[in-house]
BANUNU-482120 format. One record per residue (C-alpha): residue in three letters; x, y, z. Coordinates in steps of 0.25 Angstrom, whole numbers, padded with zeros to 4 digits, always signed. Each point is the difference from the previous one (the first is absolute). Example, Ala and Ser with C-alpha at 12.3 -4.5 7.8 and 13.67 -1.06 7.14 Angstrom:
ALA+0049-0018+0031 SER+0006+0014-0002 
// end
This chain:
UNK+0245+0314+0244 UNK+0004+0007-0013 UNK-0004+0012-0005 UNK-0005-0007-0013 UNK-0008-0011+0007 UNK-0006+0012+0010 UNK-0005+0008-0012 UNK-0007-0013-0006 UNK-0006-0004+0011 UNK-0004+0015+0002 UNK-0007+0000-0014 UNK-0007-0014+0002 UNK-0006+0005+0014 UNK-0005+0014-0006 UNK-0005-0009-0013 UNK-0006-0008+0009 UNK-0008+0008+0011 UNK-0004+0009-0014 UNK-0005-0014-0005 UNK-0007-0003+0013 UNK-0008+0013+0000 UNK-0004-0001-0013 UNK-0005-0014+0002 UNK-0008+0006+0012 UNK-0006+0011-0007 UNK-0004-0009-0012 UNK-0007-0011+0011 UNK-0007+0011+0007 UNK-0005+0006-0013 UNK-0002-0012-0007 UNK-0009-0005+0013 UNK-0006+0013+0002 UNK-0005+0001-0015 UNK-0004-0015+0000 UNK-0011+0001+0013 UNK-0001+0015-0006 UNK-0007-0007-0013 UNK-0007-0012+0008 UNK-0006+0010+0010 UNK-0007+0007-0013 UNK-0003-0012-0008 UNK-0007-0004+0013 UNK-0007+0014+0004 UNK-0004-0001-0014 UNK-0008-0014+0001 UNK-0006+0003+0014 UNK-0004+0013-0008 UNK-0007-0009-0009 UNK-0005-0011+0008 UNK-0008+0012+0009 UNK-0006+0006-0014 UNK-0004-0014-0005 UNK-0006-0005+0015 UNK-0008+0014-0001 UNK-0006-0003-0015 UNK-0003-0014+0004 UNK-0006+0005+0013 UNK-0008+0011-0009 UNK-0004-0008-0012 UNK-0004-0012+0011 UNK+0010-0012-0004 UNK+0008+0003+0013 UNK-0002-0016+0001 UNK+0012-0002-0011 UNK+0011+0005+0007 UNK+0007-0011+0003 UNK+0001-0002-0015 UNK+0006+0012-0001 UNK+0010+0001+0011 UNK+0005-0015-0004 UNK+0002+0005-0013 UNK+0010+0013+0006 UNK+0008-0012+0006 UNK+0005-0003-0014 UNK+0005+0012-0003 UNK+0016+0000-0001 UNK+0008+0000+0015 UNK-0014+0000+0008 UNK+0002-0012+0010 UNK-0013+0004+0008 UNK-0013+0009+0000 UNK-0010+0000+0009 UNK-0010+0011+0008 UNK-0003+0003+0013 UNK-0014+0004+0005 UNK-0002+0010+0011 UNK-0011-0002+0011 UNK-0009+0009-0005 UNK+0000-0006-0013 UNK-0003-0015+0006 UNK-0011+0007+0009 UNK-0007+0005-0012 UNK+0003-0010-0011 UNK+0005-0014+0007 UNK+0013-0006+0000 UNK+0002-0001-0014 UNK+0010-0010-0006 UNK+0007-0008+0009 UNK+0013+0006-0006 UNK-0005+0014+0004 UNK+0005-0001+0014 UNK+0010+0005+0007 UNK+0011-0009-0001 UNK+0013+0008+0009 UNK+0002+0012+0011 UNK+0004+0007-0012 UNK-0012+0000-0005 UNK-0007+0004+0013 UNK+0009+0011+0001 UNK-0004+0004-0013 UNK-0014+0000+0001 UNK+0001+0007+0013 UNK+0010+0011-0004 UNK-0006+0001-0013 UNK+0015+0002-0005 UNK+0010-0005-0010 UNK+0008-0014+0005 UNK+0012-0004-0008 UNK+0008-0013+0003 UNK+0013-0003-0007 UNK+0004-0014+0002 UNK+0016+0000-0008 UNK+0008-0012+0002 UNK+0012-0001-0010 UNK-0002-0015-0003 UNK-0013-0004+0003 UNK-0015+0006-0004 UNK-0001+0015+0000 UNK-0014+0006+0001 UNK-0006+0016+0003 UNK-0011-0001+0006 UNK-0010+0013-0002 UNK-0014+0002+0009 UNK-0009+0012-0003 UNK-0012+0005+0005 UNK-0014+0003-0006 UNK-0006+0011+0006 UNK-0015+0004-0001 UNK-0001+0014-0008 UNK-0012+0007-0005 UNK+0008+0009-0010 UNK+0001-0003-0015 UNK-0011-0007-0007 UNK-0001-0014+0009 UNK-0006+0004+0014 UNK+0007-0011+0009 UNK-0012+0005+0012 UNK-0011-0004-0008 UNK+0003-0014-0002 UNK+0007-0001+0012 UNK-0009+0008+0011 UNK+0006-0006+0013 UNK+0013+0009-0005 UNK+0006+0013+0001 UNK+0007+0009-0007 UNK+0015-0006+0000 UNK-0004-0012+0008 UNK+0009-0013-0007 UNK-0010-0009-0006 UNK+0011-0012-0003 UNK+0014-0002-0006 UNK+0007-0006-0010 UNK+0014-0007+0002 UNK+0008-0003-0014 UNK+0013-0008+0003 UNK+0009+0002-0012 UNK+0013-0009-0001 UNK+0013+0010-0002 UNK+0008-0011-0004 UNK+0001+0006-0015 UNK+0007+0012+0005 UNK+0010-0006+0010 UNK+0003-0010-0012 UNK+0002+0013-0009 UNK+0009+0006+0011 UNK+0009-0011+0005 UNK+0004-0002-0017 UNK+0001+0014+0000 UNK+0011+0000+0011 UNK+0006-0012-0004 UNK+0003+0006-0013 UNK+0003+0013+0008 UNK+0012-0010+0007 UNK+0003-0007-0012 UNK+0005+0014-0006 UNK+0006+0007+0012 UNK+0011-0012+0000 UNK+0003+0002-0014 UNK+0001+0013+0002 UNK+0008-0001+0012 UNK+0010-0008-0006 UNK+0002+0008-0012 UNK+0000+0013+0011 UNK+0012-0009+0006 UNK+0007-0003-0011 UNK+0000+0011-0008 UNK+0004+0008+0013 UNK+0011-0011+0003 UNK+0006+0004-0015 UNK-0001+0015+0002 UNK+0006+0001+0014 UNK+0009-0011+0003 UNK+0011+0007-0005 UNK-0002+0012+0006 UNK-0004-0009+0013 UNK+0014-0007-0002 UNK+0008+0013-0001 UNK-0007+0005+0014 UNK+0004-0012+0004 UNK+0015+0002-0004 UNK-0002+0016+0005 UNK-0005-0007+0013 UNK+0013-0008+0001 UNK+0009+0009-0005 UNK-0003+0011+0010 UNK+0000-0008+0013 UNK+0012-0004-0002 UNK+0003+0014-0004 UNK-0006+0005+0014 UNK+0008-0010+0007 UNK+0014+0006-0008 UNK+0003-0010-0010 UNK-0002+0007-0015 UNK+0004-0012-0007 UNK-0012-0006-0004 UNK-0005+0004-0013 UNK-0015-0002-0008 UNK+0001-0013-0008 UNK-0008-0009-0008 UNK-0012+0011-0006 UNK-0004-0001-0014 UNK-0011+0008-0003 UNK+0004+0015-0008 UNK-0004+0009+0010 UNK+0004-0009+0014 UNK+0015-0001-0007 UNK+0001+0016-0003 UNK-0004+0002+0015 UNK+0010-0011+0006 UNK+0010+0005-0010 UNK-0002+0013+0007 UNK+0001-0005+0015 UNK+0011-0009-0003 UNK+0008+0012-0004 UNK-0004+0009+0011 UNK+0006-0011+0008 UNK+0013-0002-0007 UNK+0001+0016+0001 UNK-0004+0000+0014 UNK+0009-0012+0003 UNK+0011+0003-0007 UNK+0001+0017+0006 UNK-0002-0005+0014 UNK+0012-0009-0001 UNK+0008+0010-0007 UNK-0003+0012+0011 UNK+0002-0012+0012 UNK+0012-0002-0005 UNK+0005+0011-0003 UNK-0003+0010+0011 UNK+0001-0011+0011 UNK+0016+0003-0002 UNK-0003+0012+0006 UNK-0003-0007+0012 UNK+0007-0011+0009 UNK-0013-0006+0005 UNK+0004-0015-0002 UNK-0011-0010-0007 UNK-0006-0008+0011 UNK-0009+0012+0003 UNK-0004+0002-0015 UNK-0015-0002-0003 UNK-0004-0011-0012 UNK-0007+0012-0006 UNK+0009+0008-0007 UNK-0009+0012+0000 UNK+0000-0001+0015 UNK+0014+0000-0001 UNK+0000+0013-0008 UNK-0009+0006+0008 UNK+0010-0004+0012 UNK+0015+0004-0007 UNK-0009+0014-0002 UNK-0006+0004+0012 UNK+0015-0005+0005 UNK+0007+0009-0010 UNK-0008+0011+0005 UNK+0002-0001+0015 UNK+0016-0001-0003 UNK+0000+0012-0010 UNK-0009+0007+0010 UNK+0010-0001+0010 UNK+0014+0003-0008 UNK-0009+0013-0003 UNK-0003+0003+0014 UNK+0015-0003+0004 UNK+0007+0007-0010 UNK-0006+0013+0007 UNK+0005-0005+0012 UNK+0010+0011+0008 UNK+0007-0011+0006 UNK+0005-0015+0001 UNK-0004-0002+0013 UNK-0016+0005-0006 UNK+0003-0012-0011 UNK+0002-0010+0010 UNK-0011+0004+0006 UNK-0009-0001-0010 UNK+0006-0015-0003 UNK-0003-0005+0013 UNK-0014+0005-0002 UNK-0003-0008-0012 UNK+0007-0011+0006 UNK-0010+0002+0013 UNK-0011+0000-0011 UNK+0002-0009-0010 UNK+0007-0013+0008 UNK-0008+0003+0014 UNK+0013-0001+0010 UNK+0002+0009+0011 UNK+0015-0001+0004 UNK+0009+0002-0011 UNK+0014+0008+0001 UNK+0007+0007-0013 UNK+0017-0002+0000 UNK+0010+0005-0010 UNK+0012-0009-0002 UNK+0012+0007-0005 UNK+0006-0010-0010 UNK+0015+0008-0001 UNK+0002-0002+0015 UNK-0011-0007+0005 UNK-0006+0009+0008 UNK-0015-0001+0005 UNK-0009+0013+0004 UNK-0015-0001+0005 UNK-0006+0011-0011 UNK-0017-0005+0006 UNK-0004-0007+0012 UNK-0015-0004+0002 UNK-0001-0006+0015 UNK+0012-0007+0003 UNK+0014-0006-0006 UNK+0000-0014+0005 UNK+0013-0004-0006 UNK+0015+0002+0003 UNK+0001+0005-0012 UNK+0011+0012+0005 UNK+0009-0012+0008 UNK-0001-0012-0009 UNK-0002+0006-0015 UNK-0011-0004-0008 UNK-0001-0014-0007 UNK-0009+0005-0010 UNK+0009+0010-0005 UNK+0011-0009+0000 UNK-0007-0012-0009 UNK-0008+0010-0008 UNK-0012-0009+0002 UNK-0013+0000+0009 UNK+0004-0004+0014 UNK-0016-0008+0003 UNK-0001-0007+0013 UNK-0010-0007-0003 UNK+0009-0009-0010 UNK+0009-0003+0010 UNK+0000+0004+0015 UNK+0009+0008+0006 UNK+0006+0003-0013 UNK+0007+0013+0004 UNK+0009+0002+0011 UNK-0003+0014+0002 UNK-0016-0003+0003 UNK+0004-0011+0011 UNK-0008+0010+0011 UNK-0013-0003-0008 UNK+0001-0016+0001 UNK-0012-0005-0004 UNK-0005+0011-0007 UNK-0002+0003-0015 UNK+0008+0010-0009 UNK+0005+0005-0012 UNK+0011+0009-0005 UNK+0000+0003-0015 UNK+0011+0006-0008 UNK+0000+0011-0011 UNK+0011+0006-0009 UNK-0002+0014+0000 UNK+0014+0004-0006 UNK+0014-0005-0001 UNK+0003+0006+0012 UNK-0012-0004+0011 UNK-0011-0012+0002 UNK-0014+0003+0006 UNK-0005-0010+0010 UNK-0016-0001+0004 UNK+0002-0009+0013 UNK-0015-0006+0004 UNK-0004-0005+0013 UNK-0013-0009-0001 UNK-0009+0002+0014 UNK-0008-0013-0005 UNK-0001-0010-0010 UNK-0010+0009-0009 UNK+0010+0011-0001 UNK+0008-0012-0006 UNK-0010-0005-0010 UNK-0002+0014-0005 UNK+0013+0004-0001 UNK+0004-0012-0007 UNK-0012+0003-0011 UNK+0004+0015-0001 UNK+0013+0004+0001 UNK+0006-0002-0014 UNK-0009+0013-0002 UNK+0010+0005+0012 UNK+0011+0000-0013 UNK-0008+0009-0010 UNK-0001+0012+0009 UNK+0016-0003+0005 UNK+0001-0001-0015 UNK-0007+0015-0005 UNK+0005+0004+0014 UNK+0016-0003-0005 UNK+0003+0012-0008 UNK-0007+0011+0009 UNK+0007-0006+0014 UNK+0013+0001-0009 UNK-0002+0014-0004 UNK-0005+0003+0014 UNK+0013-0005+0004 UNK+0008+0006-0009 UNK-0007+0016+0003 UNK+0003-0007+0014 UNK+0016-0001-0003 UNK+0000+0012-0009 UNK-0007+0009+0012 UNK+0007-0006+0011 UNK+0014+0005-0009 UNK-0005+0013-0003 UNK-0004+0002+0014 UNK+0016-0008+0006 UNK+0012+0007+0000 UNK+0010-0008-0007 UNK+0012+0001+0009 UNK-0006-0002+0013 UNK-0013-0008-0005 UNK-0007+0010+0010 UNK-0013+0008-0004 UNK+0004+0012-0007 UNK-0009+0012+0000 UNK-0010-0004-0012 UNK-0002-0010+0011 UNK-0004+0010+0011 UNK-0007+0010-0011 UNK-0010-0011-0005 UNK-0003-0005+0014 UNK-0001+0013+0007 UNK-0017+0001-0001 UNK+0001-0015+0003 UNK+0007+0002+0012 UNK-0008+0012+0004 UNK-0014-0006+0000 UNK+0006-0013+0009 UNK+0004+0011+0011 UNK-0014+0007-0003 UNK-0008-0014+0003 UNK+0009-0006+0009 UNK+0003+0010+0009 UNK+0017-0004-0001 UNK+0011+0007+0001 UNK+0011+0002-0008 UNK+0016+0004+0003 UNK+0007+0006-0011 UNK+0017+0001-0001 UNK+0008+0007-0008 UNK+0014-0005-0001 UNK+0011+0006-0007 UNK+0014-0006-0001 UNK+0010+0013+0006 UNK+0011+0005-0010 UNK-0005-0010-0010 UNK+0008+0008-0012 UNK+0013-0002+0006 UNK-0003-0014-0002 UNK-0001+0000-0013 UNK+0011+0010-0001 UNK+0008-0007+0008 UNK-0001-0015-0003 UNK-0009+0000-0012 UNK-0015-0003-0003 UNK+0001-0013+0001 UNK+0004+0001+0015 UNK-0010+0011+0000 UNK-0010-0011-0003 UNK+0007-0010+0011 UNK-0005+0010+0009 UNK-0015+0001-0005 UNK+0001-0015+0000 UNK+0005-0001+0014 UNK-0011+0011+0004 UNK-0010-0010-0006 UNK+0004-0012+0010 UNK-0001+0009+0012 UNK-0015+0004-0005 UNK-0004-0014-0003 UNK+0006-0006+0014 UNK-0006+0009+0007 UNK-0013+0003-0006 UNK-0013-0009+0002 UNK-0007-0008-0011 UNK-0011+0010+0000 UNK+0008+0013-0002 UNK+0006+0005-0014 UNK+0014+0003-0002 UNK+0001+0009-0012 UNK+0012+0008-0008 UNK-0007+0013-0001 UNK+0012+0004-0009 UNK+0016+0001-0001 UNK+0004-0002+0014 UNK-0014+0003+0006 UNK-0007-0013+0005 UNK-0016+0003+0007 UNK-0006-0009+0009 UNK-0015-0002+0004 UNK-0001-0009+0014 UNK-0014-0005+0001 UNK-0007+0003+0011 UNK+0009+0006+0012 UNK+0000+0012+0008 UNK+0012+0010+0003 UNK+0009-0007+0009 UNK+0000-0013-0009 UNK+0004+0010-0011 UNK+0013+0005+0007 UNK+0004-0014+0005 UNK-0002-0005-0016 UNK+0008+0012-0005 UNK+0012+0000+0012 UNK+0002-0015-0004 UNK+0000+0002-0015 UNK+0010+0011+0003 UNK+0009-0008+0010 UNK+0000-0012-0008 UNK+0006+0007-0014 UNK+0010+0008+0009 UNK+0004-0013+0004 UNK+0001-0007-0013 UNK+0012+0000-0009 UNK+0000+0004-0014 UNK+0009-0008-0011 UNK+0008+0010-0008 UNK+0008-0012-0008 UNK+0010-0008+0007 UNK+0001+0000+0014 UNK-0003+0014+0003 UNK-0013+0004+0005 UNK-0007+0013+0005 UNK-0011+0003+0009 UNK-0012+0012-0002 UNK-0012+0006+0008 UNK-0014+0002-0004 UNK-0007+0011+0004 UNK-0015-0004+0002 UNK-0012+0009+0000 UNK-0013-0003+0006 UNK-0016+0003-0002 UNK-0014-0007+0006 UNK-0009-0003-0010 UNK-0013+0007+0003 UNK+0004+0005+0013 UNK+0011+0011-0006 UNK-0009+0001-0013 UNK-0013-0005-0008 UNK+0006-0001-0012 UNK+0009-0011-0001 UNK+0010+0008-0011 UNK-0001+0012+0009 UNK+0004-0010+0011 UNK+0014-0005-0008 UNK+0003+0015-0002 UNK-0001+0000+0016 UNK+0011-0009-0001 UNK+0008+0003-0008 UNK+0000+0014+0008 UNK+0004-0007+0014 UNK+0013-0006-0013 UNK+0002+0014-0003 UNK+0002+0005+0015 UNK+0008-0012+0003 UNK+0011+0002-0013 UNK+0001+0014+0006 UNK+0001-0004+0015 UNK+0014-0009-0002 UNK-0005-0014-0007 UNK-0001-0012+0005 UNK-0014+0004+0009 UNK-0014-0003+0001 UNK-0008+0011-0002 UNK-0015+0000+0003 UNK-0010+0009-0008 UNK-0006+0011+0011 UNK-0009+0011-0006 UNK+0013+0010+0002 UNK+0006-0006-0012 UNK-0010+0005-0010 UNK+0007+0015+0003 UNK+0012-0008-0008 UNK-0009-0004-0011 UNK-0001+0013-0003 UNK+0014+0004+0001 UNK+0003-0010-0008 UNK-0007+0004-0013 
// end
């Protein structure tokens, strides 16, 4: 039902129930005061009759009233008049008249009660009478003494009764015009209400019927729809307003939609009807991605970034098997940089098909659709590839456990490229310290650690042998008569030999120890986690293996050179790790001075020689 049609029929019920109670109130008045006037008209002629039976019954003509009550009959709305003896009066005096009898119970009860009876007899179109029957009562007060005539009687005994029967007929007619007339202007006024109301509000009525429109579609996203078709002054002014709100509305939110949503590379298919929804969305993505270049900006390292990629990746798309790869696009390297659970791909062996088509590899489009995943036949994955740089791809490879995992991931993970996309410039700066520390801390010519290297991880080093308990075994390796090489032959066939030096230390050196130039022709090695006797066998091989070893001085002709090697234990001879090198390089001393070409071990004599020595 419309709104208009709701207040009209709300106007014509309260008219209405006002009507109906006001036409109430006039019949109960209107009836009231009508039996009100009838009941004192008739106390007033049974007040007569009794003074006018009294006189006739003093001055002796008590035998005319007949005539006189016959003549009461034709007094205006009296239908009937008649009295009543009581038994004492018929013992005293007879019967009387033979219309002075009782004629009803109401009579009786009357005369036996000595009490008012009043009987209404309404009907709305037929006869209506009140009927009135009053008591006399015997009194010797006032200047008629009742006990004188009447000596059978007692004070207050009821000597008869008169009933009057009045019609009310007059009075109803009166009140039934009355309402009529009552009806009669309460339409015509009700119509005038109606149309007069109709002319003041329908337009207003009309515009909150547009506003009504306008705004559920509004609430449902679509701020097209404007107010239309109002005429009235002040309903237009009002529209006029809305309508522009809209327009502004309308128009900004399409302009911010648009224009922030380049920020992001959520596609469309997830995009809301509602562009303030849509807002609201971009923004509370914007956030999240600028919170997260904020946090990994501040990050120490690369390894920390990654980190902190898989944990929104863990968050935002819902999977729980996902591996991080760098591709090197210069020679096509591959290199694990996170790994969540498991790499389920031959990705190492058979080279990634992602990388190599620069496109979403999805198995769900097609099965089987990378070689390297054979293993995982009839399971779901996903391997997505990002240009960081010019020189390396990142790839997100995804395992789906279960068909939910695919639906979610196939929602979400566009928003996988806005944090890879913020994420670009910090994982290439990161790379870049990476490089440029990794150069700072490498010597050129061997592309060993040099001993920036060794000085920035010596507190690194120290707090794993605190916690883990290891070992470390520490040489010190100088190249005998290395100034008559250069001398001699040259720097150049000086640097042959440190070269040379540099193989025999990487062939027989595990992955986990460091190999470092310590400076000029001094090379230091750390061997993780052995004790003495692994220490000497390292050094004697090292120090067999270069005696053995030719060196190129141009040509054909080559030369052959000793190391002498000095050796410490790591915290056995020392607790202190640089205290520890000094050890070493102790035991290197004593062997230079005990004829090259030796192993020496550290023992606590040798300190004596420290002090010689300064």
């Amino acid at each position: 039902m419309k709104t208009k049609n709701k207040i009209i029929l709300l106007v014509i019920s309260v008219i209405v129930f006002m009507f109906l109670l006001i036409t109430a109130d006039m019949i109960y008045n209107f009836r009231e005061y009508g039996i009100k006037s009838i009941d004192d008209k008739a106390h007033a002629i049974a007040k007569t009759v009794e003074h006018s039976l009294t006189s006739q019954m003093v001055t002796g003509v008590i035998q005319e009233r007949e005539l006189f009550l016959s003549q009461l009959k034709n007094i205006p709305n009296i239908d009937k008049i008649w009295l009543s003896r009581s038994q004492k009066v018929v013992e005293l005096y007879g019967k009387g008249l033979s219309t002075e009898v009782v004629k009803d119970k109401v009579d009786e009860e009357v005369l036996r009660t000595g009490e008012i009876k009043k009987v209404i007899d309404e009907n709305i179109f037929s006869q209506s009478f009140y009927r009135i029957t009053i008591p006399y009562k015997a009194t010797s007060k006032g200047k008629i003494n009742c006990i004188n005539c009447h000596t059978n009687a007692s004070e207050g005994d009821t000597l008869g009764a008169i009933t009057i029967q009045m019609s009310i007929d007059g009075s109803k007619e009166i009140g039934i015009k009355t309402i009529t007339n009552t009806i009669v202007i309460a339409l015509i006024l009700t119509i005038a209400i109606i149309f007069i109301l109709n002319f003041i509000i329908s337009p207003f009525l009309s515009l909150f019927d547009s506003i009504k429109k306008v705004m559920n579609k509004a609430q449902k996203g679509d701020y097209s729809y404007r107010i239309v078709g109002i005429n009235n002054k002040e309903a237009e002014d009002v529209s006029l307003w809305i309508n522009g709100l809209l327009e502004k509305l309308e128009s900004t939110l399409d302009s911010i939609d648009s224009k922030i949503s380049i920020f992001l590379s959520a596609n469309q298919k997830n995009k809301e009807k509602d562009h303030l929804i849509n807002v609201k969305n971009t923004v509370e993505r914007l956030s999240d991605v600028y919170k997260f270049r904020k946090t990994i900006e501040y990050d120490e390292t690369l390894e920390e970034v990654y980190s902190r990629l898989a944990q929104v990746i863990k968050e935002k798309i819902g999977v729980e098997n996902f591996n991080f790869f760098e591709a090197n696009t210069q020679n096509g390297e591959i290199a694990l940089v996170y790994k969540e659970k498991e790499i389920f791909c031959n990705i190492f062996k058979d080279g990634c098909r992602a990388d190599r088509t620069n496109s979403m590899i999805d198995s769900t489009q097609f099965k089987n659709v990378c070689p390297s995943c054979g293993a995982h036949e009839g399971k779901n994955y996903f391997c997505i590839p990002y240009s960081i740089s010019n020189e390396f791809d990142l790839i997100i490879s995804i395992y789906a456990k279960d068909e939910i995992e695919v639906e979610r991931f196939q929602k979400e993970y566009d928003y996988i490229k806005d944090y890879v996309d913020v994420a670009k410039t910090v994982i290439i700066s990161k790379k870049l310290m990476k490089i440029l520390e990794k150069n700072a801390q490498t010597d050129v010519l061997t592309n060993l650690y040099n001993r920036k290297f060794l000085e920035d991880n010596i507190k690194k080093i120290s707090a794993q042998v605190n916690r883990s308990g290891i070992t470390y075994g520490i040489l010190m390796i100088d190249i005998d008569f290395f100034k008559i090489i250069n001398d001699t032959y040259g720097h150049d066939i000086g640097d042959n030999a440190i070269k040379v030096v540099t193989e025999i230390l990487t062939e027989n050196t595990r992955k986990s120890d460091v190999a470092i130039r310590y400076g000029g022709e001094e090379f230091l090695i750390l061997l993780y986690n052995c004790d003495d006797k692994f220490v000497l066998s390292v050094a004697e091989k090292i120090k067999l293996a270069f005696s053995r070893r030719d060196i190129q001085t141009g040509g054909t002709t080559t030369i052959r050179k000793t190391l002498s090697i000095g050796t410490s234990i790591y915290p056995n001879d020392s607790k202190d790790l640089k205290e520890a090198i000094k050890y070493a390089d102790l035991a290197l001393y004593k062997a230079k001075n005990s004829g090259r070409n030796c192993v020496v071990k550290f023992v606590p004599e040798l300190k004596n020689l420290q002090h010689k020595s300064k």
